[in-house]
ZAVO-16935 format. One line per 4 residues: number of its first residue (from 1); for each residue x, y, z of N, C-alpha, C. Coordinates in nm, 3 decimals, m for minus. Each point is the difference from the previous one (the first is absolute). Layout:
N
NUM> X:Y:Z:X:Y:Z:X:Y:Z  ...
***
This chain:
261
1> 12.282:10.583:10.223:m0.098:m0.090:m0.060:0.014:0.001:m0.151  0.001:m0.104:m0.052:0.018:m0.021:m0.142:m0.136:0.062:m0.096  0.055:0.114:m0.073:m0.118:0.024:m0.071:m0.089:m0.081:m0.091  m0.134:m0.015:m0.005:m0.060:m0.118:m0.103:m0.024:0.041:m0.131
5> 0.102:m0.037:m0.048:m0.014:0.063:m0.169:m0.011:m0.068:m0.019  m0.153:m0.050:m0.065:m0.025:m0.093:m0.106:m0.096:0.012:m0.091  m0.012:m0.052:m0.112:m0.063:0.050:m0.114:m0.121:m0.047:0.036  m0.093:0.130:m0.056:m0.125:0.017:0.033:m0.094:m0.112:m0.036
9> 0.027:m0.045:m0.135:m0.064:m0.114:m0.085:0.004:m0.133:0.060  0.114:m0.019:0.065:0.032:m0.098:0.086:0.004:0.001:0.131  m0.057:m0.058:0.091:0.075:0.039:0.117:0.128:m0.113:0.065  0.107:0.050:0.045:0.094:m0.082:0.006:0.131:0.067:m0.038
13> m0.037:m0.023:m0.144:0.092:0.011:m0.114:0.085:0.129:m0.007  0.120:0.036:0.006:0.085:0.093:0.004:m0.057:0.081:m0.129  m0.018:0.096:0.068:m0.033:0.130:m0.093:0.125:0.038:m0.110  0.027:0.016:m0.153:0.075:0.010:m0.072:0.111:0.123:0.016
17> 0.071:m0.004:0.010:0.125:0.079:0.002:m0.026:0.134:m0.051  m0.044:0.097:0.032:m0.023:0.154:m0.069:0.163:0.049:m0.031  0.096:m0.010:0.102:0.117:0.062:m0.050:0.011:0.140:0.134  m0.070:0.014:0.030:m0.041:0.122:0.118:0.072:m0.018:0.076
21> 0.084:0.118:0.075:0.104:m0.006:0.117:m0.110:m0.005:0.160  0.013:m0.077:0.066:m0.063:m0.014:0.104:m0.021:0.124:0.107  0.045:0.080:m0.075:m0.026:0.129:0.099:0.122:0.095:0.003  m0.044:0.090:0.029:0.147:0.112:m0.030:m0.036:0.107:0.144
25> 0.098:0.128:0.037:0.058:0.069:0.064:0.060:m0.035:0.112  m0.008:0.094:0.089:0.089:m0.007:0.137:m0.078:m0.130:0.113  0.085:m0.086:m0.025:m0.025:m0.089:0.149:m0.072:m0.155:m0.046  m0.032:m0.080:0.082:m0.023:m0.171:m0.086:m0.209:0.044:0.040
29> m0.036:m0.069:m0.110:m0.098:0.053:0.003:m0.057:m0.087:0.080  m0.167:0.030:0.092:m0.074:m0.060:0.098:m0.002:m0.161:m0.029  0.013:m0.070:0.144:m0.078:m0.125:m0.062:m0.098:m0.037:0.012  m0.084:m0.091:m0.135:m0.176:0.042:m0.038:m0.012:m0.075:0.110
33> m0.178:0.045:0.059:m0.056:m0.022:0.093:m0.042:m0.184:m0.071  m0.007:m0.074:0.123:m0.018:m0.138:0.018:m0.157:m0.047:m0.081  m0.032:m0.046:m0.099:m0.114:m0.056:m0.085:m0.150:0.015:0.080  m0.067:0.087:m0.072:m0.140:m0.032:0.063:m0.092:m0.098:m0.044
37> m0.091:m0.066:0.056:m0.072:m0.074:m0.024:m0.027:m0.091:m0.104  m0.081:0.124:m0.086:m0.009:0.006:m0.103:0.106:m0.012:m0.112  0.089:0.020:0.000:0.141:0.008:m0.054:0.046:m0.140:m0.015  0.009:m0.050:0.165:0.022:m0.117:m0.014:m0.028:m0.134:m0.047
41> m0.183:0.016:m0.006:m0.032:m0.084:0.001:0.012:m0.052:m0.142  0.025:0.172:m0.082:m0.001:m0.037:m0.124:0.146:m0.088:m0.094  0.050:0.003:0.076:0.118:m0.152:0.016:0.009:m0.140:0.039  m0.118:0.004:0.105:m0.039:m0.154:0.025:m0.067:m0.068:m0.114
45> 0.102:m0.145:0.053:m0.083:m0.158:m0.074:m0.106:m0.036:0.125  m0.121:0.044:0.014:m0.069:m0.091:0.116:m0.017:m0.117:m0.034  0.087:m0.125:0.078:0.025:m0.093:m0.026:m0.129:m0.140:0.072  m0.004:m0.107:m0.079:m0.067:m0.120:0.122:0.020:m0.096:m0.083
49> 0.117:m0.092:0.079:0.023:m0.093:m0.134:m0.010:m0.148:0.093  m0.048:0.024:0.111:m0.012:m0.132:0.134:m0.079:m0.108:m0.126  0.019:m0.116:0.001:m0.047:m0.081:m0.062:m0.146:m0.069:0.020  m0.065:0.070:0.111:m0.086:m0.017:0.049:m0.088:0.076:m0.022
53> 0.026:0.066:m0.058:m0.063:0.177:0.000:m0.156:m0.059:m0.089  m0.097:0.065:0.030:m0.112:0.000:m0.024:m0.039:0.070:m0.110  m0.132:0.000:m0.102:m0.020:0.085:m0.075:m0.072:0.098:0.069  m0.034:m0.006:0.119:m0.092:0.116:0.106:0.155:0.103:m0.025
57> 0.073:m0.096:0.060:0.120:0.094:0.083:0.053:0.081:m0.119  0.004:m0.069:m0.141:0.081:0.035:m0.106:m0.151:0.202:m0.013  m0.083:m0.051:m0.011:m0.150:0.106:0.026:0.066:0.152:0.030  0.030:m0.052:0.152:0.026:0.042:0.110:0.163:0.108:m0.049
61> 0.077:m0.024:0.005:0.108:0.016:m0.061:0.027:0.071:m0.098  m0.089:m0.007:m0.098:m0.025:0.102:m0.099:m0.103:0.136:0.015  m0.081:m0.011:0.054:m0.058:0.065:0.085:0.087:0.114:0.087  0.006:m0.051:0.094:0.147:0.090:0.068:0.067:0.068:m0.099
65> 0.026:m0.049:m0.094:0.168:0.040:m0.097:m0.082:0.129:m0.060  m0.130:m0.027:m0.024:m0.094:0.137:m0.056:0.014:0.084:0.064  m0.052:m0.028:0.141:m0.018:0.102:0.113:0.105:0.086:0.048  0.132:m0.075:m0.002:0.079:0.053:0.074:0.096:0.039:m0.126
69> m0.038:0.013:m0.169:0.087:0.045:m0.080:0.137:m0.029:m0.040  0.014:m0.155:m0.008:0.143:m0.061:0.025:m0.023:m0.041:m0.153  0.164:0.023:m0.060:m0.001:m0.035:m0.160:m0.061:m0.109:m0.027  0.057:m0.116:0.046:0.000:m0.144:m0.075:m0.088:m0.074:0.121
73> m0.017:m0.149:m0.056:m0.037:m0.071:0.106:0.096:m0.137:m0.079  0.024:m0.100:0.092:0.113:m0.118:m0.008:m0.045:m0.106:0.035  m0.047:m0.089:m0.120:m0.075:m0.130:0.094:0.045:m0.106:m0.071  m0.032:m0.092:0.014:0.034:m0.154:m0.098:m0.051:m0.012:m0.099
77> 0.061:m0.089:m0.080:m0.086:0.041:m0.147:m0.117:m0.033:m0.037  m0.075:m0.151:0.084:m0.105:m0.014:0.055:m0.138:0.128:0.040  0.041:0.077:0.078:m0.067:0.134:0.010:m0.004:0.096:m0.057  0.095:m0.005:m0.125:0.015:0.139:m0.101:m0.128:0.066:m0.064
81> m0.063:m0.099:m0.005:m0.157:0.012:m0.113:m0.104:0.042:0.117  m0.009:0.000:0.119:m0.052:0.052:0.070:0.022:0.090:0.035  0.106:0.029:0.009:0.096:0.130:0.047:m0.046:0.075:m0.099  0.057:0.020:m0.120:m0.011:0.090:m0.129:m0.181:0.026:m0.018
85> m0.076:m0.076:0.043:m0.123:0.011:0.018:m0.051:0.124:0.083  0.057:m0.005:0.123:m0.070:0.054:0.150:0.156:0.126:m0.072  0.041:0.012:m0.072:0.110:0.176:m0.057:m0.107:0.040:m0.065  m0.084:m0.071:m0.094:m0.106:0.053:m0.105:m0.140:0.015:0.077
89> 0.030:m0.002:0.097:m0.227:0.030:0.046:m0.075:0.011:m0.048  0.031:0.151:m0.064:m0.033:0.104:m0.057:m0.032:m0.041:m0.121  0.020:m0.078:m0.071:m0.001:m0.034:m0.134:0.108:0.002:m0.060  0.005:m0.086:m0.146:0.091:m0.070:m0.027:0.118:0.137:m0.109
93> m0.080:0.106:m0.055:0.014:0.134:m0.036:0.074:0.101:0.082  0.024:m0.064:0.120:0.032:0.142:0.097:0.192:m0.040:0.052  0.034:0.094:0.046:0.145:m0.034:0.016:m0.003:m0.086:0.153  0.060:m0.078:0.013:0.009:m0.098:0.102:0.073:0.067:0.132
97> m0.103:m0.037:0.176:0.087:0.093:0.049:0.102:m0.050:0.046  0.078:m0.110:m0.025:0.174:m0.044:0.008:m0.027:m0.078:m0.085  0.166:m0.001:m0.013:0.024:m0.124:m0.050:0.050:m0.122:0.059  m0.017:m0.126:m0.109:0.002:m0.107:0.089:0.160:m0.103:m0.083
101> 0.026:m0.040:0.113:0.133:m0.029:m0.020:m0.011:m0.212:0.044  0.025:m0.074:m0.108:0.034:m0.115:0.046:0.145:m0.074:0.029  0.008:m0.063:0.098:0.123:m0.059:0.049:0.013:m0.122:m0.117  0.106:m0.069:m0.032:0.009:m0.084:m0.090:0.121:m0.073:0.030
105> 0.004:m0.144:0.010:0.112:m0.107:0.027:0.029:0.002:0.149  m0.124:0.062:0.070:m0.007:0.054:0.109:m0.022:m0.123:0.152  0.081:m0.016:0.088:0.078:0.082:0.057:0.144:m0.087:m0.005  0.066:m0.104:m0.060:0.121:m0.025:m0.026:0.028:0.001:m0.113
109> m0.032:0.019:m0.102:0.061:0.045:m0.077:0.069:m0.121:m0.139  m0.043:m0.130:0.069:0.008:m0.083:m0.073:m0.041:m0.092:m0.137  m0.135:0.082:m0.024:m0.087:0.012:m0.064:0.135:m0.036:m0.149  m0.049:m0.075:m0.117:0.077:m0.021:m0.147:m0.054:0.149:m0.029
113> 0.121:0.024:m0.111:m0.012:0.212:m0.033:m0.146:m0.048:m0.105  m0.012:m0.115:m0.073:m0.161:0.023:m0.085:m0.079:m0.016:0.079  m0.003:m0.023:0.147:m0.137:m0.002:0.089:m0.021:0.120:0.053  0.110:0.116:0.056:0.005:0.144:0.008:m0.067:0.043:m0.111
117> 0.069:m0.022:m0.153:m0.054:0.092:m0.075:m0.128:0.013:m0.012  m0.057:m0.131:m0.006:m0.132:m0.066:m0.049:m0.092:0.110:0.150  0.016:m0.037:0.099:m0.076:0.077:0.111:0.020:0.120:0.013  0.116:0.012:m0.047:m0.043:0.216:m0.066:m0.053:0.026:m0.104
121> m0.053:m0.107:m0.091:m0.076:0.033:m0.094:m0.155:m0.011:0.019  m0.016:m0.103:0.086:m0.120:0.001:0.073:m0.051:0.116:0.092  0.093:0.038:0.068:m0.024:0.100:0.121:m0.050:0.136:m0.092  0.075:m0.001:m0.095:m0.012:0.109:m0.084:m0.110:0.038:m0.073
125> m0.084:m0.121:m0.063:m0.106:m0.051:m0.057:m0.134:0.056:0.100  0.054:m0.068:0.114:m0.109:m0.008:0.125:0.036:0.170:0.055  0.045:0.121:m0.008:m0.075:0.125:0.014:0.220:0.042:0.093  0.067:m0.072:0.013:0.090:0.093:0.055:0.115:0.033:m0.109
129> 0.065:0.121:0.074:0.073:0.065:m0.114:0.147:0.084:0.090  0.024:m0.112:0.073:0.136:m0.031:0.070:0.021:m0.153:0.064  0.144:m0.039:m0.044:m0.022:m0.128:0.040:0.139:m0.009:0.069  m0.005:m0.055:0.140:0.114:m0.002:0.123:0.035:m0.133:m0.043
133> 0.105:m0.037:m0.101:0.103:m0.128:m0.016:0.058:m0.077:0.139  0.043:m0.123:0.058:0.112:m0.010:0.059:0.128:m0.080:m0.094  0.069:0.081:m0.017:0.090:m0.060:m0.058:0.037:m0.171:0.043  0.097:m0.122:m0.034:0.001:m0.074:0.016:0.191:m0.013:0.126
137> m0.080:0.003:0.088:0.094:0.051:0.126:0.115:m0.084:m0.005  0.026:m0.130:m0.039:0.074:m0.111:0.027:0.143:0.118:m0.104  m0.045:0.028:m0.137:0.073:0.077:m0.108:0.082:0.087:0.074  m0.069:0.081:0.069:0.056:0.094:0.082:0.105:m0.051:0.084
141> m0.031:m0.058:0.091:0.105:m0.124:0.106:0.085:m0.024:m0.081  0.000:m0.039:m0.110:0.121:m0.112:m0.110:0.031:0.185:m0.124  m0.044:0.095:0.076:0.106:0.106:m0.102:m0.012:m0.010:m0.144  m0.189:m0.058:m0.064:0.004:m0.051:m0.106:m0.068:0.131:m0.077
145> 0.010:0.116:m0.036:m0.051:0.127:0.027:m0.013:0.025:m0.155  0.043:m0.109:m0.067:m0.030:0.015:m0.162:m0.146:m0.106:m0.025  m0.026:m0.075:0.083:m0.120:m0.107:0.019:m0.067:0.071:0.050  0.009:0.107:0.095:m0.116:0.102:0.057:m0.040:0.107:m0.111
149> 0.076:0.039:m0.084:m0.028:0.065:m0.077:m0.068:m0.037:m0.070  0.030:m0.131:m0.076:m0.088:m0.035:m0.127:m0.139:m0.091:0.099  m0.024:0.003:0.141:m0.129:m0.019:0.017:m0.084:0.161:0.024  0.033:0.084:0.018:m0.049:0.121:0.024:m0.049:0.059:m0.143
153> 0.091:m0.017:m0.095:m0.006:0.040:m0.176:m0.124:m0.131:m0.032  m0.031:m0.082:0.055:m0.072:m0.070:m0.078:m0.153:0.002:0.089  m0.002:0.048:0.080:m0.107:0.062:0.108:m0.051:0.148:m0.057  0.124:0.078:m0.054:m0.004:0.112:m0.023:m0.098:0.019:m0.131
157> 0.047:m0.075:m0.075:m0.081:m0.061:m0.174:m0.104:m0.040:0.008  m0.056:m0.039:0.104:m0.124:m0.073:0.023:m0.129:0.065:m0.004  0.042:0.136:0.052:m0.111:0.120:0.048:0.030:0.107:m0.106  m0.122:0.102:m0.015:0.042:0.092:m0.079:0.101:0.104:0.055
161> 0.064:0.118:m0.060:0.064:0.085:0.018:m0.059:0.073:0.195  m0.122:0.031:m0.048:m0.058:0.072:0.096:m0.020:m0.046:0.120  0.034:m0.157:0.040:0.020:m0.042:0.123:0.122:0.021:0.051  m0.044:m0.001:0.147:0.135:0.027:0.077:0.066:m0.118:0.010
165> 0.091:m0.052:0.020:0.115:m0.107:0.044:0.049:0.046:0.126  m0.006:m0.075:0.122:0.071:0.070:0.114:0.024:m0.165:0.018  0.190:m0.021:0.041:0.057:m0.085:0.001:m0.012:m0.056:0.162  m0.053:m0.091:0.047:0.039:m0.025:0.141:0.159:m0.106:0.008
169> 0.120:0.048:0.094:0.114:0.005:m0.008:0.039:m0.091:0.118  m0.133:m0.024:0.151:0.053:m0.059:0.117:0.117:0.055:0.065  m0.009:0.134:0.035:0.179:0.060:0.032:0.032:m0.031:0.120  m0.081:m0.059:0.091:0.060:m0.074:0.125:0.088:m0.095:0.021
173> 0.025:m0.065:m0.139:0.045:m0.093:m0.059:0.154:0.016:m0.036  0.034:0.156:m0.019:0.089:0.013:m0.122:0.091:0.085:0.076  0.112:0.004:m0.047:0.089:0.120:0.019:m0.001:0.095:m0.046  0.048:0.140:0.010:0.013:0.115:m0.098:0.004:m0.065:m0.105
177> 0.129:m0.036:m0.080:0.049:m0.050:m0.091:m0.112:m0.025:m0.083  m0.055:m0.155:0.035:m0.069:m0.053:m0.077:m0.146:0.115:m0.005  m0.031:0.074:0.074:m0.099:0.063:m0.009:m0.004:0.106:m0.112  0.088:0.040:0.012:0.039:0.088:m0.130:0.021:m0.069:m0.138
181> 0.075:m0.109:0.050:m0.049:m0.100:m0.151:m0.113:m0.016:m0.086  m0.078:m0.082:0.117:m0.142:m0.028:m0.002:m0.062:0.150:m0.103  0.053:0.085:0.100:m0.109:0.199:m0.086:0.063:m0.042:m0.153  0.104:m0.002:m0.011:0.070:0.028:m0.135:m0.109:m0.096:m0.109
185> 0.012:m0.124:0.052:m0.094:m0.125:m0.067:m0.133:0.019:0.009  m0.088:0.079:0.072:m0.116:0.055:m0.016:m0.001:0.125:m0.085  0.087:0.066:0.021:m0.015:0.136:m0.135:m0.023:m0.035:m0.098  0.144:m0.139:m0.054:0.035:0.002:m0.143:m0.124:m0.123:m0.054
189> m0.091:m0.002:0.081:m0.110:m0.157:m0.012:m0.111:0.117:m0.044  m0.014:0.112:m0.009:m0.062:0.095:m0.038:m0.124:0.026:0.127  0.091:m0.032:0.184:m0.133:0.040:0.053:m0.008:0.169:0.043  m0.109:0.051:0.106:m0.052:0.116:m0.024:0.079:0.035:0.161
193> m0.015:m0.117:0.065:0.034:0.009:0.165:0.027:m0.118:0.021  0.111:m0.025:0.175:0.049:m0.073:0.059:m0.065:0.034:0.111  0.010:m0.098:0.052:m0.093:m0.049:0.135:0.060:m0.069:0.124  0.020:0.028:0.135:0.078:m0.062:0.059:m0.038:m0.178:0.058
197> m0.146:0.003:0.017:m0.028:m0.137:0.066:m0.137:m0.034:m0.046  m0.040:m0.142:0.010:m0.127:m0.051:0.005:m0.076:0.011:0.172  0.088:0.024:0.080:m0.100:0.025:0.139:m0.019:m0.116:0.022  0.056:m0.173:m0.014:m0.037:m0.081:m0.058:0.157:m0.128:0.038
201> 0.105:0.070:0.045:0.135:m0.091:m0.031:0.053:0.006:0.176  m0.025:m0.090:0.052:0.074:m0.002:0.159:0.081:0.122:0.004  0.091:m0.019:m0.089:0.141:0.127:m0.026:m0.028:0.143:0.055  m0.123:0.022:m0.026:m0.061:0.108:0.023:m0.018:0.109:m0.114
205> m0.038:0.124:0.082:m0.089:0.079:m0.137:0.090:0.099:m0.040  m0.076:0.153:m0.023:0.105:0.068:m0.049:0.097:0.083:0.125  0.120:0.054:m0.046:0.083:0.041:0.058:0.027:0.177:m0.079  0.036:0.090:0.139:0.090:0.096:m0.062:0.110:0.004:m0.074
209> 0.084:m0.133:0.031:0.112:m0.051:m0.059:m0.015:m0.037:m0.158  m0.078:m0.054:0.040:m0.038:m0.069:m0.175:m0.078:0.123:m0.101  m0.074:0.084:0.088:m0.057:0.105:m0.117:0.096:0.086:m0.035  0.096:0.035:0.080:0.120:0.069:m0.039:0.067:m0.054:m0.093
213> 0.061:m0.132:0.029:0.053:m0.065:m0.142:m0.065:0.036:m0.097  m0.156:m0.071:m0.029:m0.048:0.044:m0.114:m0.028:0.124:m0.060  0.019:0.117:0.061:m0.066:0.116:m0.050:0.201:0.051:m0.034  0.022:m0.054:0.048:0.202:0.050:m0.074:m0.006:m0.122:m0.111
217> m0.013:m0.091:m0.004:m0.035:m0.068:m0.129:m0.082:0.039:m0.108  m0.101:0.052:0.030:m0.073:0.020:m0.140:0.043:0.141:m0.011  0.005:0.136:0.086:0.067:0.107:m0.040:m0.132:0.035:m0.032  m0.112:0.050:0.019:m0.119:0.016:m0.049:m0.078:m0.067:m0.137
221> 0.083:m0.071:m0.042:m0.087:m0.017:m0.101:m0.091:m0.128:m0.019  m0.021:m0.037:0.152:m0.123:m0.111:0.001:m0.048:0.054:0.102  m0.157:m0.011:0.073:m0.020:m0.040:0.109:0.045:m0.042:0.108  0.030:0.015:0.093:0.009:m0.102:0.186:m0.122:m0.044:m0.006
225> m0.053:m0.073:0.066:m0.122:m0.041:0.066:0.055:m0.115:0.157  0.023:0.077:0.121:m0.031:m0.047:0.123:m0.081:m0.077:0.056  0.003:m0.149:m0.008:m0.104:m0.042:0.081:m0.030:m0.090:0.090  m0.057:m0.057:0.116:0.035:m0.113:0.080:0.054:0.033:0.094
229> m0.118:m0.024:0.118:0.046:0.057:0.140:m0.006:0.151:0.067  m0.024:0.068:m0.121:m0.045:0.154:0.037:m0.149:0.009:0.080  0.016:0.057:0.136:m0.145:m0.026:0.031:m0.047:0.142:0.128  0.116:0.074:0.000:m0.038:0.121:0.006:0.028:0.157:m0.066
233> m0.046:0.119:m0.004:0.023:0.090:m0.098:0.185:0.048:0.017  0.038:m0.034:0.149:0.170:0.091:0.029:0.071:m0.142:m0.088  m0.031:m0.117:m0.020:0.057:m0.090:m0.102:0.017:0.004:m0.172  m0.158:0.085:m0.014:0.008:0.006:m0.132:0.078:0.153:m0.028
237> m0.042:0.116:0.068:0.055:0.074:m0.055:0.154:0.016:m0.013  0.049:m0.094:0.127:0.179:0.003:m0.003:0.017:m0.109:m0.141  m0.152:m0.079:m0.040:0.072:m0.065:m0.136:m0.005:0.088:m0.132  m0.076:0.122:0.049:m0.014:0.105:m0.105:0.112:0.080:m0.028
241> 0.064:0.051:0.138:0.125:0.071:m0.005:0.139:m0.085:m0.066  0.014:m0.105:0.046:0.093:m0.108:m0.095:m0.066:m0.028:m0.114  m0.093:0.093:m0.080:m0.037:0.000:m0.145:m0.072:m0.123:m0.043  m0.081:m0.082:0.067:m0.053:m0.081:m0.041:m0.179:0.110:m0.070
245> m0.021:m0.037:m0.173:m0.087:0.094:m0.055:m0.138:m0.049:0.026  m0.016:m0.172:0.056:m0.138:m0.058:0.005:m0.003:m0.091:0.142  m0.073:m0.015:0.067:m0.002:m0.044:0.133:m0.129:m0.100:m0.006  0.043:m0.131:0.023:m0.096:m0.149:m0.005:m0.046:0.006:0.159
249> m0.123:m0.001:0.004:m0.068:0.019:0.125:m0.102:m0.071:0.028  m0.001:m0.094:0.140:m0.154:m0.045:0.057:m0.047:0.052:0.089  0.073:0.095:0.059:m0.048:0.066:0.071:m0.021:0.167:0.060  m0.053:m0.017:m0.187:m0.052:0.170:m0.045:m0.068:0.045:0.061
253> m0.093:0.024:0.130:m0.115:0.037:m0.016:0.070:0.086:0.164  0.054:m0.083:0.079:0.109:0.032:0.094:0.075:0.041:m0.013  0.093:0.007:m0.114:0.118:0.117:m0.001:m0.024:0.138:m0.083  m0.128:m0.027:m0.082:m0.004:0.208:m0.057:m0.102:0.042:0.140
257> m0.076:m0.121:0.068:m0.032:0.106:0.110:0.093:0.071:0.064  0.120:m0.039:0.015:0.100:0.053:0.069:0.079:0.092:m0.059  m0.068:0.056:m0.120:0.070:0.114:m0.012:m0.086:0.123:m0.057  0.011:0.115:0.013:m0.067:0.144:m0.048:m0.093:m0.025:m0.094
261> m0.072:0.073:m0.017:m0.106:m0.007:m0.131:0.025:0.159:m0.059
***
């Protein structure tokens, strides 16, 4: 099982390089026991991005994400200000209990790069402080990976430092090749994480295949984020062991039941 090193401040985010030999004497050392609960949850995006979705349901959703201790919550940018609302209960003084993450150019990706930027500046405004891009997929298809870049860099500029950027990539779509492209053009666009799917494209969602590409592409120094189509815990954690650091989920509440507390 892939150990979850990730930095505390973040959850997700590859913990910084100490330099430390992974272990020393006689024999390969144990492999760590499989993520508890709690552990896990603190990697989930609890996601609800159905277009239908209600402000009860949006309530509802955040709620849960309290209860059950899951980092982030993932909604449309429409719901961000409610969302970031129902993180603050407590008052507007107190630390929020997730964070809230908006989707943007969401879900093809076709969106002009000043209508992305502009709605991560909004989303941002309105209480979230991660924003899930889809890149502009057609670019990708046509190998245009210097046009993906300078829409990711100009998405990236939009928000302050302290937001996350997590690139959505569509890898159902793509070959190794271009998938690894795609990572390269999200690094150098200054994002934080790559993302495998919108949950959202016939093509389908995420793959072991594709998180592997990406996590040998970035080499640790972005995020994975897995998501789309995961809908029980032996799915997510085999997306944990192929190193995916953040896991996009609707159906949180069913898969940490299914595992240890």
């Amino acid at each position: 099982m892939h150990a979850m090193t990730t930095d505390p401040a973040v959850p997700g985010r590859p913990a910084p390089d100490t330099g430390a030999a992974p272990g020393s004497g006689a024999g390969p050392a144990p492999s760590p026991a499989p993520p508890r609960r709690a552990e896990l949850a603190r990697i989930i995006d609890h996601t609800l991005l159905r277009p239908e979705a209600t402000g009860e349901e949006i309530v509802t959703l955040c709620a849960d994400a309290a209860k059950l201790g899951v980092g982030t919550v993932c909604v449309a940018p429409t719901h961000v200000y409610l969302a970031a609302a129902s993180a603050r209960q407590d008052g507007k003084d107190v630390e929020p209990a997730f964070a809230v993450a908006s989707v943007i150019g969401f879900p093809h990706g076709t969106h002009l790069t000043v209508i992305k930027a502009e709605e991560a500046r909004r989303a941002v405004a309105d209480g979230a402080s991660e924003i899930d891009m889809v890149i502009d997929i057609a670019n990708a298809m046509d190998e245009n990976w210097r046009a993906i870049e300078t829409e990711i860099t100009e998405v990236r500029l939009s928000v302050p430092p302290h937001v996350l950027l997590k690139v959505i990539l569509e890898t159902a779509l793509l070959p190794d090749e271009s998938i690894t492209a795609a990572c390269r053009a999200a690094e150098s666009g200054g994002a934080e994480f790559v993302k495998t799917s919108t949950g959202f494209h016939a093509a389908g969602g995420a793959s072991l295949r594709a998180v592997r590409a990406m996590v040998a592409a970035v080499g640790g120094r972005l995020g994975v984020k897995a998501s789309g189509g995961i809908r029980t815990s032996q799915q997510a954690l085999a997306f944990v062991e192929a190193g995916a650091t953040r896991l996009g989920l609707s159906a949180t509440k069913d898969i940490l039941a299914e595992l240890p507390v």
